[in-house]
LOSERO-714689 format. One record per residue: residue in three letters; x, y, z of N, C-alpha, C, O in turn. Coordinates in steps of 0.1 Angstrom, whole numbers, plus 2048, in hexadecimal, padded with zeros to 3 digits. Example, Ala and Ser with C-alpha at 12.3 -4.5 7.8 and 13.67 -1.06 7.14 Angstrom:
2
ALA8847C784E87B7D384E8847DF84E88E7DF855SER8807EA8478897F584788180084F88680B850
This chain:
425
UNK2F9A5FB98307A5DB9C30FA5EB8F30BA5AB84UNK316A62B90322A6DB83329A59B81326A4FB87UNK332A5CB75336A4CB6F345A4EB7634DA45B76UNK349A59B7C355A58B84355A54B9235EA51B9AUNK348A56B93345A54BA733DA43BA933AA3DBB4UNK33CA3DB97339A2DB98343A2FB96347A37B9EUNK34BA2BB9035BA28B90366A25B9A36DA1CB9DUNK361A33B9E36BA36BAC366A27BBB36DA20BC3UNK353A29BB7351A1CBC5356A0FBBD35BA07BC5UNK357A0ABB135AA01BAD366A00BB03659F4BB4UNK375A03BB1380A05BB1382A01BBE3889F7BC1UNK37BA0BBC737CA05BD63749F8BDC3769F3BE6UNK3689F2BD13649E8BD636D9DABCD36C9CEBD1UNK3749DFBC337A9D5BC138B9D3BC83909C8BC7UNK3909DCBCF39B9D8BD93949D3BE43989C9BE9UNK3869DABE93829D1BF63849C3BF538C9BDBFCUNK37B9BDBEA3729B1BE53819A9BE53849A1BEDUNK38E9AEBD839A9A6BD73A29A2BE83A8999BEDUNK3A09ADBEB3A79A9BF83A299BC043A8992C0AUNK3929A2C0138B994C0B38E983C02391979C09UNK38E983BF7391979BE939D975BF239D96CBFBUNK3A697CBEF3B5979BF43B896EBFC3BD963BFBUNK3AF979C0D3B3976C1A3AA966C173B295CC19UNK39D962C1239B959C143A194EC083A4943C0EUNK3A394CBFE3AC945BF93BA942BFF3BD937C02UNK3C394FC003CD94EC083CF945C153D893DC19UNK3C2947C1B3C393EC2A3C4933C2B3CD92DC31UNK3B692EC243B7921C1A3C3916C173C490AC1AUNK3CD91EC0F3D7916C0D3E3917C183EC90FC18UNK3E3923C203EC925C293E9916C323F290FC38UNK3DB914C333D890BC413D78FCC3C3D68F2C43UNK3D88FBC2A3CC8ECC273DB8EBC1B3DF8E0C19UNK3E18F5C143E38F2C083F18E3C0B3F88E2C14UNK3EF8D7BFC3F98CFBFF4068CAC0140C8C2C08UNK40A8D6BF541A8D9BF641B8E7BFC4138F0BFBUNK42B8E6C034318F2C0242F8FFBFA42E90ABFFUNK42F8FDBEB431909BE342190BBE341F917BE0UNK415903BE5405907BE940490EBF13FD918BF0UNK40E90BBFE40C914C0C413924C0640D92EC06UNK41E923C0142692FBFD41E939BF741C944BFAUNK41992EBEB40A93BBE440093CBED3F8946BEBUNK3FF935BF83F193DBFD3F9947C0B3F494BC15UNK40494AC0740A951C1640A962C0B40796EC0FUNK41195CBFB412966BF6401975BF3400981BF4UNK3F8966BF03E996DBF13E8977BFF3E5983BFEUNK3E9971C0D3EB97AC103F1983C173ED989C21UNK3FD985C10402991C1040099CC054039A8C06UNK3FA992BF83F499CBEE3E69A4BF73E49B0BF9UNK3E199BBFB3D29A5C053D99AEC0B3D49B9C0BUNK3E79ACC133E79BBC183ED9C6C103EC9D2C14UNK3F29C4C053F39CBBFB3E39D4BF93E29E0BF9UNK3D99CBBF63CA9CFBEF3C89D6BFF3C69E3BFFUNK3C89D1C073C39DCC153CC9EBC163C59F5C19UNK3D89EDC153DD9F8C113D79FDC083D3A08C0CUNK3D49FCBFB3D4A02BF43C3A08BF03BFA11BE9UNK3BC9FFBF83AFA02BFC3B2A0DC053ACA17C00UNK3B9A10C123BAA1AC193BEA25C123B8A2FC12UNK3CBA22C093CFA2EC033C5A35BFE3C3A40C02UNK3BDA30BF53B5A36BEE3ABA39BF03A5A3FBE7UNK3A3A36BFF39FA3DC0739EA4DC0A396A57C09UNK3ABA4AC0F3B0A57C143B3A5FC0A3B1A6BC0AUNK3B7A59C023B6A68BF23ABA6CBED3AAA75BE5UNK39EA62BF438FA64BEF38DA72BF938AA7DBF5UNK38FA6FC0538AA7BC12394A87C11392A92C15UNK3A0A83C0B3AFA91C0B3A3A99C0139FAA5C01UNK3A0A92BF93A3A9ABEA3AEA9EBE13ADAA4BD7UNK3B7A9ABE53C5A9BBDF3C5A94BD73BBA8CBD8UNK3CEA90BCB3D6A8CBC13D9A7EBC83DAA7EBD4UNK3DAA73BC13E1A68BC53EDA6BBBE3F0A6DBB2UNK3F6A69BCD403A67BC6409A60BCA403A58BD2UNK41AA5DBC7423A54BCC41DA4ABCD412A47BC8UNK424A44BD7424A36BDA416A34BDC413A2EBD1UNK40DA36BE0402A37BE23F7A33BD83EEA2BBD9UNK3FBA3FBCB3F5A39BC13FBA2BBBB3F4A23BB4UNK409A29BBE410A1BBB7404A14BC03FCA0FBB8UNK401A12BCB400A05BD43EF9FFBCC3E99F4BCBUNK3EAA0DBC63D9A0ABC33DBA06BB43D49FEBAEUNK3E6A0BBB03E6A03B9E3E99F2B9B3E39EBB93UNK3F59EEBA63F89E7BA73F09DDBAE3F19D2BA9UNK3E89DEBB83DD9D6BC13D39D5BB53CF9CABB1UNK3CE9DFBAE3C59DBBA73CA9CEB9A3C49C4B96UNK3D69D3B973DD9CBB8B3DF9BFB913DC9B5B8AUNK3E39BDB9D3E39AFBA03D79AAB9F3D699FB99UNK3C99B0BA73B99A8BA63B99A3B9A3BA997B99UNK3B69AEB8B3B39A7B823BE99AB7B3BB98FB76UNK3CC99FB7E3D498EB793CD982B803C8978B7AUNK3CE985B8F3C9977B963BF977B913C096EB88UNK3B397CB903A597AB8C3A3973B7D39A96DB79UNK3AE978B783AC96FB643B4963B6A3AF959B66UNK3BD962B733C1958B733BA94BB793BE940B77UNK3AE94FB813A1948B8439A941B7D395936B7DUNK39A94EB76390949B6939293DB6138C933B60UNK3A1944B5C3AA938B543A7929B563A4921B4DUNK3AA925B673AC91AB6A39B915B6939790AB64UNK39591DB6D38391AB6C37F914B5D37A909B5BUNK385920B53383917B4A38990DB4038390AB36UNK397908B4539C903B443998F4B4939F8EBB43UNK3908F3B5538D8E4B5B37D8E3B543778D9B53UNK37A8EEB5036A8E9B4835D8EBB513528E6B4FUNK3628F4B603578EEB69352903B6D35890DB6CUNK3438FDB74340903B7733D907B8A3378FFB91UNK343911B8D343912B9A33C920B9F34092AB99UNK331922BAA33192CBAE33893ABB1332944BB0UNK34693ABB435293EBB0354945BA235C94DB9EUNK34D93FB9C34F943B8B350955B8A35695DB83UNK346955B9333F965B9634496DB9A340979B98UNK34E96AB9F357971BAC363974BA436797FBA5UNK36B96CB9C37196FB9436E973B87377974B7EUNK363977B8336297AB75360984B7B36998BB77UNK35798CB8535399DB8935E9A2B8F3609AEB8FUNK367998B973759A1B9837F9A3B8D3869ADB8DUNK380998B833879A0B763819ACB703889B5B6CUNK3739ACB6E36E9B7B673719C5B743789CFB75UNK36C9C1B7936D9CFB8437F9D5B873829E0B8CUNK3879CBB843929CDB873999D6B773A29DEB78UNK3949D1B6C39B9D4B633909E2B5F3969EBB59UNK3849E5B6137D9F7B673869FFB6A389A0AB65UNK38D9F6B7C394A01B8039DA02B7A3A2A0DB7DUNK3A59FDB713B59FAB6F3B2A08B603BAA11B5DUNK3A7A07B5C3A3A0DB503A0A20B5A3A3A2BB55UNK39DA1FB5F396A29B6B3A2A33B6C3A2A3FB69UNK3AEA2BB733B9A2BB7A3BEA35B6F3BFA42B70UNK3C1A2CB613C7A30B5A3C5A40B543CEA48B53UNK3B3A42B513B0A4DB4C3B5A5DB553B4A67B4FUNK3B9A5AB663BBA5EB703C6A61B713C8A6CB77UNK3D3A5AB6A3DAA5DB6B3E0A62B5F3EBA66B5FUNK3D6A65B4F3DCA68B4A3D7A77B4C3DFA7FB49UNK3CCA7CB503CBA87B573D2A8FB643CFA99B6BUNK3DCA87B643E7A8AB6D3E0A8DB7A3E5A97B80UNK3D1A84B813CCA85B8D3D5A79B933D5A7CB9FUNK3DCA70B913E3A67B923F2A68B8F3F6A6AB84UNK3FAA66B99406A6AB94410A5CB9C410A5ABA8UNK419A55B9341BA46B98429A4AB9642CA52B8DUNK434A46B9E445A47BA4447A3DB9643EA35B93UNK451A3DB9045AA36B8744CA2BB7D44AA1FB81UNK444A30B73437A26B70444A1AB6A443A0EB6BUNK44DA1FB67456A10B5D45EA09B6A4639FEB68UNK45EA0CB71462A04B7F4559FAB844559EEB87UNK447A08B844439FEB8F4379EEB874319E4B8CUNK43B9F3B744349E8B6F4409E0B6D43E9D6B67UNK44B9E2B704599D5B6E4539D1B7D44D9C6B7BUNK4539D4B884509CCB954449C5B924459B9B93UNK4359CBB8F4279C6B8842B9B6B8742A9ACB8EUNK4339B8B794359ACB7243F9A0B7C43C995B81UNK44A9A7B7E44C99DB88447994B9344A988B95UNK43B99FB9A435994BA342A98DB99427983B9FUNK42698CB9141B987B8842597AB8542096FB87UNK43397AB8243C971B7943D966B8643B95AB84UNK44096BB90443965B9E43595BB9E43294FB9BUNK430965BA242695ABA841E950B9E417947BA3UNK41F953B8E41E94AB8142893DB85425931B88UNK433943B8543E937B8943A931B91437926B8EUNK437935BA443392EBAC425923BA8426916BA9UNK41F927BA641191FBA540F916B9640690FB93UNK41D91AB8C41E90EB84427904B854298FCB7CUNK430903B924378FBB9A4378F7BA04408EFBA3UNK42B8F9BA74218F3BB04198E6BAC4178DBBB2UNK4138EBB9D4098E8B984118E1B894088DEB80UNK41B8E0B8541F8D9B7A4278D0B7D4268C4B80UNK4368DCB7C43E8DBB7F4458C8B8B4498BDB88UNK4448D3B974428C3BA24388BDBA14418B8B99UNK42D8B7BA04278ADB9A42C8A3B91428897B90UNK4358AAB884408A2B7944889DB80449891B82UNK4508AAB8545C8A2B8A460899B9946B895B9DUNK451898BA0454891BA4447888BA943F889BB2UNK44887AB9943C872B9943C868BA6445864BADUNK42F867BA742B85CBAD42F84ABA642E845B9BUNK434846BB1434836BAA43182CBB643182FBC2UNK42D81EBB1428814BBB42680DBB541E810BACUNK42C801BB74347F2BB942B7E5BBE42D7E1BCAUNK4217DFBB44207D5BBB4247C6BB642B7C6BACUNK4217BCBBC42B7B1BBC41E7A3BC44197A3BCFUNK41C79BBBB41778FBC3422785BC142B785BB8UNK42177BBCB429770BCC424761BD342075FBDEUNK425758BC841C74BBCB427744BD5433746BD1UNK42573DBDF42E739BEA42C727BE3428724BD8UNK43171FBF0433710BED42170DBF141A716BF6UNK41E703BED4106FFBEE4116F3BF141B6ECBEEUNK4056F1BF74086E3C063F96DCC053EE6E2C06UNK3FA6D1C033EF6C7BFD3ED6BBC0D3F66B3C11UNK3E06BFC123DE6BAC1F3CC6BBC1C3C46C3C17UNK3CB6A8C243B96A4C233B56AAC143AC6B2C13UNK3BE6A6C083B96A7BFB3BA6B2BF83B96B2BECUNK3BC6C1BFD3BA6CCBFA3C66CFBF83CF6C8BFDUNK3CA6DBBF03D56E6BED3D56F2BF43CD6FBBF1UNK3DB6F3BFC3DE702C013EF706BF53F86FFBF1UNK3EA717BF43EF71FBEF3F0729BF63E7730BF8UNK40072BBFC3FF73CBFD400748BF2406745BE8UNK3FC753BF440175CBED40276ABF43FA770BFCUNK40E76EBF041377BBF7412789BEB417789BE0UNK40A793BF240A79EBE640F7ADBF140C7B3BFBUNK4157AEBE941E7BABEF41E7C5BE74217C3BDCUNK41B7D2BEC4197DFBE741E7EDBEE4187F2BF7UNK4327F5BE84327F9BE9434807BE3437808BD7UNK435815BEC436821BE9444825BE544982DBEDUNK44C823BDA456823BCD45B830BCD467833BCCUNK44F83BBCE453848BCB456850BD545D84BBDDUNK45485ABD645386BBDC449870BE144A877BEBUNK43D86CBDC432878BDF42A867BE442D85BBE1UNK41E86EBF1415862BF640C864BEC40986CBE4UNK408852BF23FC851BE63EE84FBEF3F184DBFAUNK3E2850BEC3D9843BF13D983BBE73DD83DBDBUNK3D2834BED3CC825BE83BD824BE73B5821BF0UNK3BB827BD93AD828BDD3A8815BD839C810BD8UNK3AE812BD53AB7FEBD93B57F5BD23BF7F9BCCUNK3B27E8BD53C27E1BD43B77D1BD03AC7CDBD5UNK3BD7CDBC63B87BEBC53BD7B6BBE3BF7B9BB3UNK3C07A6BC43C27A2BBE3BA793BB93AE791BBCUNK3C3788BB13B677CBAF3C3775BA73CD77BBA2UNK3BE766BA93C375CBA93BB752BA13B074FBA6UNK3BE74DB973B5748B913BE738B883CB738B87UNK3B672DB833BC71EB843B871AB723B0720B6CUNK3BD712B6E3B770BB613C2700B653CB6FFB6DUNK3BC6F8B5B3BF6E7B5C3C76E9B4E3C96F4B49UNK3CA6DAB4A3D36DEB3D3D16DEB323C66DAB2EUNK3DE6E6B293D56EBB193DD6E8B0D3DC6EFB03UNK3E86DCB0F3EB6D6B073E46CFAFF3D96CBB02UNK3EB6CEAF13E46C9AE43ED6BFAE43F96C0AE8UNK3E96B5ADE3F46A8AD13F76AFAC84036AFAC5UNK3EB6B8ABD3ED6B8AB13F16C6AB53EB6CDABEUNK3FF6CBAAC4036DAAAB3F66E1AAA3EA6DEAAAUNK3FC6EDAA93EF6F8AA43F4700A9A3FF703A98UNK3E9704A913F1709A833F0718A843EA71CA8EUNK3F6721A7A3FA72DA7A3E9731A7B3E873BA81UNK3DE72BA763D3734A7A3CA730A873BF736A88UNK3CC727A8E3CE725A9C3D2735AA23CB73DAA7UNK3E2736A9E3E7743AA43E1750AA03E2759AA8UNK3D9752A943D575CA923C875AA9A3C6763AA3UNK3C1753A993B7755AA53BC756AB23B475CAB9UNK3C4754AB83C9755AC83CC765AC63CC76AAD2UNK3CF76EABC3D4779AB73C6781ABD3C678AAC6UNK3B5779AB63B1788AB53A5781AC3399784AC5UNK3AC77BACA3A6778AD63AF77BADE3AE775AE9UNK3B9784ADD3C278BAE83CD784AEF3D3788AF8UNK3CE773AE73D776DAF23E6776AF43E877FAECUNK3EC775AFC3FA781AFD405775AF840F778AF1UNK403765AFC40D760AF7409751AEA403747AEEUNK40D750ADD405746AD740F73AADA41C73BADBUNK408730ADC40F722ADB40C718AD7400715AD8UNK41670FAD0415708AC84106F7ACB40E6EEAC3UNK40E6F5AD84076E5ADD3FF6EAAEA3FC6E3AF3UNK3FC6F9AE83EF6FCAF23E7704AED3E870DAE5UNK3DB700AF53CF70CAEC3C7715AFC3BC714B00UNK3D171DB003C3721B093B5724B0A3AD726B13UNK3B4725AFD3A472BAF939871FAFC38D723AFEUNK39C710AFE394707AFC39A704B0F3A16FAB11UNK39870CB1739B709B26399711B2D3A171AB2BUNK38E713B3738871BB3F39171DB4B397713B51UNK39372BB4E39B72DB5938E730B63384735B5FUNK392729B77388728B8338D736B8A397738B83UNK38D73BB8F38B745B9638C740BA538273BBAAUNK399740BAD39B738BB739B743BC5398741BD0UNK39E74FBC039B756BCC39F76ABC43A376DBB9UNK39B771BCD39C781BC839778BBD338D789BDAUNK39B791BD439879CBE33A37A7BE53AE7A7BE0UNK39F7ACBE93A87B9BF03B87B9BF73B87B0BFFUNK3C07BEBF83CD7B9C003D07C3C073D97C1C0FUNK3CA7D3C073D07E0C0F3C17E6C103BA7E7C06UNK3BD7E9C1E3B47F3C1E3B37FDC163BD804C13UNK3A47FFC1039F809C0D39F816C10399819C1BUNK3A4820C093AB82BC0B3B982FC113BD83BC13UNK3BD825C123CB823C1C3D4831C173D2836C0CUNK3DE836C1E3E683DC173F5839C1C3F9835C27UNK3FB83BC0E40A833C0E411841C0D40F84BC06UNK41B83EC1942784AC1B432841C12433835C10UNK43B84EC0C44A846C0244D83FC0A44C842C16UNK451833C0645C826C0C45281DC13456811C15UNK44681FC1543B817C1B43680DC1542E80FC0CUNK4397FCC1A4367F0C104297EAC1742A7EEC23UNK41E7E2C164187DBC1D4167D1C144137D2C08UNK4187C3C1E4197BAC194117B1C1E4127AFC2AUNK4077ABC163FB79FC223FC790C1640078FC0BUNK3F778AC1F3FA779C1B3EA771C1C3E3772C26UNK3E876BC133E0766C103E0756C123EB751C15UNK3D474FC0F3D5741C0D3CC73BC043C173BC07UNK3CE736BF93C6731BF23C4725BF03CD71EBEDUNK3B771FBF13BA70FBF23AE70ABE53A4711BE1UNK3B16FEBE23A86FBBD53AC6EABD93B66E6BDFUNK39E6E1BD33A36D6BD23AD6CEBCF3B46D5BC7UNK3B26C3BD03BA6BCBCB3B76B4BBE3C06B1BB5UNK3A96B1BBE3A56A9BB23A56B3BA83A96AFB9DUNK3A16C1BA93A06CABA03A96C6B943A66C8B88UNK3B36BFB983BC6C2B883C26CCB833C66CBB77UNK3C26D8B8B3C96E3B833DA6E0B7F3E36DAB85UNK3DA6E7B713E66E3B703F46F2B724006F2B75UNK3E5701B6D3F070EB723E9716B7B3DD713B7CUNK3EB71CB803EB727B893EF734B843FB736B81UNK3E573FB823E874BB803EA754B8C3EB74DB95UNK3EC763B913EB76BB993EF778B963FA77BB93UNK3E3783B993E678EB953E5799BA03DF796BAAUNK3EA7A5BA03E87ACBAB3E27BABA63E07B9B9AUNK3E07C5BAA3DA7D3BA63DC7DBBAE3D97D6BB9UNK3E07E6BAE3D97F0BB83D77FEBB43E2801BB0UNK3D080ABB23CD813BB23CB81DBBA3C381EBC3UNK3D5828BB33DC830BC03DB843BBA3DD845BAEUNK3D884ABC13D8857BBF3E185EBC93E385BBD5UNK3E886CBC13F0872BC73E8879BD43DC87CBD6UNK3F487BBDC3EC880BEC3ED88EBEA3E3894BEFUNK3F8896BE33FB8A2BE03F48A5BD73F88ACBCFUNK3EC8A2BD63E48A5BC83D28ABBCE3CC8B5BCCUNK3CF8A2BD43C48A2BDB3C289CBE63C8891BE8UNK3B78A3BF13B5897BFD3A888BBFB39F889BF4UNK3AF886C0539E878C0439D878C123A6878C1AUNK391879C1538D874C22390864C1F38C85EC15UNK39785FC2839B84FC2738D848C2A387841C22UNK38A84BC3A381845C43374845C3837083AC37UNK36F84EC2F362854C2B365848C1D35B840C1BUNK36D848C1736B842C0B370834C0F36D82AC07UNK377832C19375820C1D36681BC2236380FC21UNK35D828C2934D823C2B343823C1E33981CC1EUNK34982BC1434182EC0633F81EC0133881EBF7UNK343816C04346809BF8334802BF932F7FCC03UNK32D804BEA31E804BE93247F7BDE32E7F8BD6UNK31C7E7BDF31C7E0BD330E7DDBCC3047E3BD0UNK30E7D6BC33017D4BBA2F87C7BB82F07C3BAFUNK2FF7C3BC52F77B6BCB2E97B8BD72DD7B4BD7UNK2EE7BDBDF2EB7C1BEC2E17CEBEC2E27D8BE6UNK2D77C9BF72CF7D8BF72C87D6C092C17CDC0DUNK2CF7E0C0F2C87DEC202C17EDC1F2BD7F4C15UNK2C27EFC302B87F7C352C3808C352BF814C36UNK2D1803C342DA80DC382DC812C2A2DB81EC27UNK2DD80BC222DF80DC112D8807C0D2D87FBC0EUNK2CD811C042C4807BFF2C7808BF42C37FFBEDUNK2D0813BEB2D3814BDC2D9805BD72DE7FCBDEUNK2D7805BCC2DD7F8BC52EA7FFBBB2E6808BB4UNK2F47FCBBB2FC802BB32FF7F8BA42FD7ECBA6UNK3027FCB9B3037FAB9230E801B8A30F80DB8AUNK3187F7B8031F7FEB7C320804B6C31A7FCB65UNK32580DB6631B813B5932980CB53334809B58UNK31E80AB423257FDB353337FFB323377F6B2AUNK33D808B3534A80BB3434E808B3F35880FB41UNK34B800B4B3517FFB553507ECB573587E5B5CUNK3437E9B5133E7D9B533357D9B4B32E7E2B47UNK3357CAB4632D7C5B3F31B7C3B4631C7C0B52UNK30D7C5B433097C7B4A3047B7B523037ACB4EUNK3027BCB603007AFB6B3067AAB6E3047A0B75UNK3177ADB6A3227B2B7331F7B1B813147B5B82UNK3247ADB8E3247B3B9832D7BCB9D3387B9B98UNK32E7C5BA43357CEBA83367D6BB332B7D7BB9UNK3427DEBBA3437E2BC43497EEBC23547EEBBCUNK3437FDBC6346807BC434980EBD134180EBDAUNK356813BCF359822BD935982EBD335E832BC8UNK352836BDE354841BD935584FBE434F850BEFUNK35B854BDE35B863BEA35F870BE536786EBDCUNK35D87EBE7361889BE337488EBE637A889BF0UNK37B896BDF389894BE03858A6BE637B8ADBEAUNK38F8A8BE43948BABE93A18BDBE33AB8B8BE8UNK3A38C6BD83AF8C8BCE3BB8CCBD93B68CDBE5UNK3C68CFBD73D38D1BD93D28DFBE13D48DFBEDUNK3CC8ECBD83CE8F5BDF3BF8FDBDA3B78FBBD1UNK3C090ABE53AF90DBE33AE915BD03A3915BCAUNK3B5919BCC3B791CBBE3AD913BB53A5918BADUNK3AF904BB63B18FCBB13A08F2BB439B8EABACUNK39D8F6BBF3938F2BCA3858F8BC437B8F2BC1UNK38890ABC438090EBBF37B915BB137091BBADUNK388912BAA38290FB9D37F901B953818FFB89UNK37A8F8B9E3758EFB993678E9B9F3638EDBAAUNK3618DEB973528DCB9F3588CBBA735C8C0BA3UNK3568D0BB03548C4BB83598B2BB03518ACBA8UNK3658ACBB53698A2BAC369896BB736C898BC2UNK36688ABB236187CBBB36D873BB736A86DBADUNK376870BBB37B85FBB9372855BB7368854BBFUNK37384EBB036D843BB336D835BA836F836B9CUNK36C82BBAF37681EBB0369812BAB35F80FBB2UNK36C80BB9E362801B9F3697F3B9E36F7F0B93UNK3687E8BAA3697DCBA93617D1BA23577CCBA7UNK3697CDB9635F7C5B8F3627BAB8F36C7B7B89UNK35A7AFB963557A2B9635379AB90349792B90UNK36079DB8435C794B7636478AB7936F78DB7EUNK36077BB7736376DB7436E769B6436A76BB59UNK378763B67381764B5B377757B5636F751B5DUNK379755B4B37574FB3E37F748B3738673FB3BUNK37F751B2738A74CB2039874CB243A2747B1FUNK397756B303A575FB323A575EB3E39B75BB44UNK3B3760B443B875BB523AD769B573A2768B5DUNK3B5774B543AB780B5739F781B6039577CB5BUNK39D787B6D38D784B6E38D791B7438D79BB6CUNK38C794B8038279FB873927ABB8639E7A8B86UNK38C7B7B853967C3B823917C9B8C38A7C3B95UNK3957D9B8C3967E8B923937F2B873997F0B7DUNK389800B87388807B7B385813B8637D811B8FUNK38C81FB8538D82AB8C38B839B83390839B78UNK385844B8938484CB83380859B8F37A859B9AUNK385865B87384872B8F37D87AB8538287CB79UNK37087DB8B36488CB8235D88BB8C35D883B95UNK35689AB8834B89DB9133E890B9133B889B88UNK339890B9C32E886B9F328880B92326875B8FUNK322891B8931888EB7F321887B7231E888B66UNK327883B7633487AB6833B875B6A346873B65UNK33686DB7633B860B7B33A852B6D34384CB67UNK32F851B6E328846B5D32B848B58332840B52UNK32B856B5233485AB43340853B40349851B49UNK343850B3434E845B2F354850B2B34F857B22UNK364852B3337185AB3037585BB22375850B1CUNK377866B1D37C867B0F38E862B11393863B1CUNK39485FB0639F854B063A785CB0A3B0856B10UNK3A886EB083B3871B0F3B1870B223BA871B29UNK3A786FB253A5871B343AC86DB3B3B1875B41UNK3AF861B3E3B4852B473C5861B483C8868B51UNK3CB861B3C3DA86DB3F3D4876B463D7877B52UNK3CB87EB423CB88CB4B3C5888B573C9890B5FUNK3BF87FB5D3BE87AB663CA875B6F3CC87BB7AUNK3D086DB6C3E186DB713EA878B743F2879B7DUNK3E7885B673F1891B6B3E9898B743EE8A2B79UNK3E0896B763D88A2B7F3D889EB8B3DA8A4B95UNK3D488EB8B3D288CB9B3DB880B9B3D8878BA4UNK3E287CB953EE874B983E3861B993E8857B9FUNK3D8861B923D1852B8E3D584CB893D784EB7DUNK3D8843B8E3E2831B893DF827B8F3D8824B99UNK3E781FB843E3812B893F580EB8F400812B8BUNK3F1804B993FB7FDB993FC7ECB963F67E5B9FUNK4017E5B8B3FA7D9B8A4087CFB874107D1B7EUNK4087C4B904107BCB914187B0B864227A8B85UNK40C7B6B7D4127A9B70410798B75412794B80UNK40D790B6B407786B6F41677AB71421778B6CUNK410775B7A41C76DB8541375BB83409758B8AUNK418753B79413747B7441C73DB79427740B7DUNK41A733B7941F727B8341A718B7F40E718B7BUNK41F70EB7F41B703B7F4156FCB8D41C6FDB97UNK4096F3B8D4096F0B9C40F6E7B9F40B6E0BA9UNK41B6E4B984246D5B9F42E6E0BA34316DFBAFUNK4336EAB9F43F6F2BA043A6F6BB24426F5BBBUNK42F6FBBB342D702BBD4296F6BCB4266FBBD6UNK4286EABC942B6E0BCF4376DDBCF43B6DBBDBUNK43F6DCBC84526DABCB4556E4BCE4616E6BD0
């Protein structure tokens, strides 16, 4: 076989191949993608396929005429090809731009090469004047246009709105009056959590905890290196006739306030009420209260809700249904920690995005740490990678590109402190 009659099948198998690419990416986002301008690029893919199917026919039929490609005809096969290879680097790009390796890899690296063959093919064809193209400075000013268009579209999709229009969420605990009956303290507390922004979020978990110390007054002042020690022991406020460091904070209650996986539409608050009760002899003299929640953009990716509210494996427990023991790796807990992990697979924004990347997991570790020196006790620690880099401890830029990519945050209430005579009057 002569190197013009490979050429020539390569040419035609690379408008087949781009066009089938198209139709199935294109559909993809026509039927699944999250935003508007997702659906728009996958309506534009295919109509770029029927571009590549014309121009597949054209060039057909100039294979069986034997004639000259001309006019429009030859425009429709320069330009279908020129578009394959742009989309096709632009596959790439994003491929290797996220670091990952996907089956897919193949598909766009053999349609860029095969596409920029013919584009080289094309060329030698027409400078042989077998090829003859209507206005070439017209139809590479139109080229570039749709390349610019649809650059614009899918970086506005994909930057652009995402920036401008962040996700936010609002939470809020609130210690109520407390009511001392048969020696005990009841405490309510109200934690409320809402959707501030624009874009929905889920909730991939929400917690909060309530925790007590008795009192930490001194007689004797405390001197300036008193304060420098409260410094490199993290206190946030030094004081001058208290020492918190010499007074153990109890841990009076902590749990969940919003279903697992929940998803919050804009303007959407949910609010639940608690009761906390502790003795009366206890002696406490403050009351802390903190709240949390962690939330990912919905535009960004999906979650099966149902699937990752059944995922929750802890590191206590071992039955017949789950016999794994989970455990959480040294950047996430101290070890013998207990803990409670969700986890579930997401699905990117739009199929672009889907399949140039490897498979990425949410997932959520509840840590069951007991405050100590510090009011402080059990947290929330969340992260998005593929399965096999879940344990891997995030490099310091991560936790940001994590946030710009999939909109990962925290939302956290700030600590709400109290006296327990105040919350009896």
């Amino acid at each position: 076989m002569t190197p013009r009659r490979v050429l020539t099948a390569v040419l035609i198998a690379t408008l087949f191949f781009t066009a089938a690419e198209f139709i199935w990416l294109g559909s993809e986002d026509v039927n699944g993608a999250l935003t508007y301008a997702g659906r728009l690029n996958g309506a534009f893919l295919l109509l770029v396929a029927l571009i590549e199917l014309a121009a597949l026919a054209a060039y057909c039929h100039h294979l069986a005429a034997g004639a000259r490609l001309v006019g429009y005809a030859g425009a429709a096969v320069v330009v279908a090809i020129a578009i394959s290879m742009l989309v096709n680097f632009t596959l790439l790009a994003l491929q290797a731009e996220s670091w990952s390796y996907t089956h897919c890899l193949w598909v766009w690296l053999l349609l860029s090469i095969t596409s920029l063959l013919s584009l080289a093919f094309l060329y030698t064809r027409h400078q042989r004047q077998q090829i003859e193209l209507p206005r070439p400075r017209s139809l590479a000013i139109g080229a570039l246009f749709t390349t610019m268009a649809a650059a614009v579209n899918f970086g506005y999709a994909q930057i652009y709105q995402p920036y401008s229009t962040p996700a936010s969420v609002s939470t809020t605990v609130e210690l109520g009056k407390a009511h001392i009956a048969n020696g005990r303290v009841t405490l309510p507390v109200r934690l409320r959590s809402k959707n501030t922004g624009s874009v929905t979020v889920y909730a991939l978990g929400s917690l909060f905890q309530v925790s007590a110390r008795g009192p930490i007054a001194t007689d004797a002042p405390r001197t300036k290196q008193d304060w420098l020690q409260d410094i490199s022991d993290s206190q946030a406020v030094l004081l001058r006739y208290s020492d918190e460091r010499k007074k153990k904070y109890d841990l009076l209650a902590q749990g969940r306030f919003m279903r697992v996986g929940r998803k919050l539409d804009p303007g959407t608050e949910v609010a639940t009420d608690s009761l906390v009760e502790f003795p009366e002899s206890a002696s406490y003299e403050a009351i802390n209260a903190t709240a949390d929640m962690v939330y990912m953009r919905a535009d960004r990716v999906v979650l099966t809700s149902e699937e990752y509210a059944r995922s929750g494996r802890n590191s206590w427990h071992m039955d017949k249904s789950h016999p794994e023991v989970e455990s959480a790796p040294a950047w996430v807990a101290d070890h013998g920690t207990e803990i409670l992990r969700y986890q579930s697979r997401i699905v990117h924004s739009n199929a672009f995005l889907e399949h140039t990347r490897t498979a990425r997991y949410a997932t959520l570790w509840w840590v069951l740490e007991e405050p100590d020196k510090t009011w402080f006790g059990p947290y929330l620690v969340a992260k998005v990678s593929p399965a096999d880099e879940v344990n891997i401890r995030p490099a310091p830029a991560e936790p940001q590109q994590l946030t710009a990519a999939y909109g990962l945050d925290h939302s956290p209430s700030g600590r709400t402190q109290t006296t327990v005579q105040q919350l009896l009057n």
